[in-house]
C-alpha positions in Angstrom: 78.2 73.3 72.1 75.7 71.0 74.6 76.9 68.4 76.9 76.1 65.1 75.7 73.3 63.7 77.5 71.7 59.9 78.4 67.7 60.0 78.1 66.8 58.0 81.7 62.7 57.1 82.6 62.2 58.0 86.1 59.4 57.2 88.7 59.4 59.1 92.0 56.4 58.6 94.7 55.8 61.3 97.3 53.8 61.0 100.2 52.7 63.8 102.7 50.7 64.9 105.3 48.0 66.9 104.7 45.3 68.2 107.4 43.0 65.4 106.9 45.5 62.8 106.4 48.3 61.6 103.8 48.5 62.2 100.0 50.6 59.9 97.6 51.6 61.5 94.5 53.8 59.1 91.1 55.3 61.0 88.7 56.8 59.1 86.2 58.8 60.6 82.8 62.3 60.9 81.1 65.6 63.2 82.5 68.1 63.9 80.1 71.1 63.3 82.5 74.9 64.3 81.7 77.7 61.7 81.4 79.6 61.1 84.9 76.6 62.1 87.1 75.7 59.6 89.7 72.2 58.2 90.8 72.0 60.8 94.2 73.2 63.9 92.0 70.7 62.5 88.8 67.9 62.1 91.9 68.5 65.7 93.8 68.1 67.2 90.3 65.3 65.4 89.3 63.2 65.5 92.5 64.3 69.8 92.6 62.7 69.8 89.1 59.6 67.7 89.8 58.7 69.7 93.3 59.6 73.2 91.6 56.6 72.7 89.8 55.0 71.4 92.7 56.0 73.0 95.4 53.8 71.5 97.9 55.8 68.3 97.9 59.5 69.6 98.9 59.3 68.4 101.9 57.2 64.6 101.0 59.0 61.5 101.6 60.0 59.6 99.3 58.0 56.0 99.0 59.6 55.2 95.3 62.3 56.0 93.3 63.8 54.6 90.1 66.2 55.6 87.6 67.1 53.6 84.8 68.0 54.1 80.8 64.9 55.1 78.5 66.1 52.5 75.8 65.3 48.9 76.1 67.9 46.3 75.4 67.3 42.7 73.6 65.9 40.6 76.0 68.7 37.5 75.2 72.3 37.6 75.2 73.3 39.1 71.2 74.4 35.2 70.7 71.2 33.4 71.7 68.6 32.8 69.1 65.6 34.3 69.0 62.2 33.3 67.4 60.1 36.1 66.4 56.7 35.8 67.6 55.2 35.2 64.2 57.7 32.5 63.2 57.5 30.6 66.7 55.3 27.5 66.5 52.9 28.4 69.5 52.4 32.3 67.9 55.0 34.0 70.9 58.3 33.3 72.5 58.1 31.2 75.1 59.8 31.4 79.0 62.9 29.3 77.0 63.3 31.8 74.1 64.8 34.4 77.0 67.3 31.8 78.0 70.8 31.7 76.4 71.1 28.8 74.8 74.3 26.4 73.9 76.0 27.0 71.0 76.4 23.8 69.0 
């Protein structure tokens, strides 16, 4: 039986020297990573991966990193309303639809 696993979307930026001056490389995808794993041991294993297929970047530094869960959450509170953007007068949500609003 597998380890249950959390899909994350990483983005990790490189940059090295090379003989006529600096590269910059973005690689940007989804890690499955295990439950109880923190952000350096999810990043070591993620950055061995990415330069094992690229070797020539083991020893970049890093400009960028970001971990964070593949799946998107709602962008209000689960109690604020929310106005779809084909039932909101204007055609889509404005800045105020994102705000929690008062319950009456």
């Amino acid at each position: 039986m597998s380890t249950p696993t959390t899909l994350y979307h990483f983005i990790l930026t490189l940059q090295r020297q090379t003989g006529g001056g600096i590269e910059m490389a973005t690689w940007s995808r989804t890690a499955n990573v295990a439950p109880g794993k923190s952000r350096l041991e999810a990043y070591r294993e993620i950055r061995a991966a990415v330069t094992a297929d690229a070797p020539r970047w083991a020893d970049a530094a890093v400009i960028f990193w970001s971990l964070e869960p593949d799946a998107l959450r709602p962008p209000v509170a689960p109690w604020a309303p929310y106005v779809p953007p084909t039932e909101h007068p204007t055609g889509g949500p404005s800045a105020g639809d994102y705000l929690p609003q008062q319950r009456s």
